[in-house]
N, C-alpha and C positions, 0 to 999 in steps of 0.2 A: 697474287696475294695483296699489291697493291693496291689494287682494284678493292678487291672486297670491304678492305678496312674501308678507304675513302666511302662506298656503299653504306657500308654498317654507321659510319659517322654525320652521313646525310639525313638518313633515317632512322635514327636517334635527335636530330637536330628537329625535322620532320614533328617527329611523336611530341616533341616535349612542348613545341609550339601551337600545336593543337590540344593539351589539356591546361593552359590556362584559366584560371577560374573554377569558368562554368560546371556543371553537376554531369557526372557520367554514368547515369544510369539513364539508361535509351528505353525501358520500359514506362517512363514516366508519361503520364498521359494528365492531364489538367481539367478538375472536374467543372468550372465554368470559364468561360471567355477571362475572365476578368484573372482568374488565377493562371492562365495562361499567359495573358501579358504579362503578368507580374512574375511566374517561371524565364519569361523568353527573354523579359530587359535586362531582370536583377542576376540571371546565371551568366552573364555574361562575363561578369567582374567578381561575382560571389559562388563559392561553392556550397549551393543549395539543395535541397530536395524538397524538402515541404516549409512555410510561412511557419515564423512563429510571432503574428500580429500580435498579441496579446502583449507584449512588451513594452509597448509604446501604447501610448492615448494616441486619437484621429489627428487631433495636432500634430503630435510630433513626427506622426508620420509624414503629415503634410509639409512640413521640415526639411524630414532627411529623404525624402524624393527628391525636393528641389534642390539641394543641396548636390544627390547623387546625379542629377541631371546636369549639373553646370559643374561638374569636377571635369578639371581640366581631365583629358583623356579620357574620360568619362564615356556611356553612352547616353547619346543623345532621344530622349521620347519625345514621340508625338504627342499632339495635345488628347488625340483621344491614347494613346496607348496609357499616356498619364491620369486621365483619367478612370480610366479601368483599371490598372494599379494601385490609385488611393481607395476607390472601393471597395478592391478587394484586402488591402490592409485596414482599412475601416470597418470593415465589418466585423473583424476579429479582436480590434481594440483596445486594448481596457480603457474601463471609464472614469 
């Protein structure tokens, strides 16, 4: 009986540690490269499923990438993943 509880409490420990943030629907599929980086960096830390760029102007996006990239604990992009990320927040923009 012992046994089990300790079991039950690992994998509970387990489960809850594996859904921080990121988006849990496993059907998601990204319809260019560019909103795939932007799926793969930003769910990382954010519980996402689809952009809503239009929020932001291309500036500010370009803003609060850098800003999400040098957050302490943060994830770190590459310069092309960053790249394809402003893109595809740019292009949805408002102007």
């Amino acid at each position: 009986m012992k046994k089990l509880f300790i079991l039950s409490i690992i994998s509970l420990v387990i489960i809850s540690c594996g859904k921080k943030g990121g988006a849990t629907d496993s059907t998601y599929t990204p319809a260019t490269p560019e909103e795939g980086a932007w799926h793969t960096a930003c769910s990382k830390c954010h519980n996402i499923k689809r952009a809503t760029p239009s929020g932001h102007t291309a500036a500010e996006w370009t803003t609060i990438v850098d800003k999400m990239q040098n957050k302490r604990g943060g994830h770190q992009f590459t310069d092309e993943q960053k790249v394809l990320i402003l893109k595809y927040l740019s292009a949805g923009a408002k102007s």
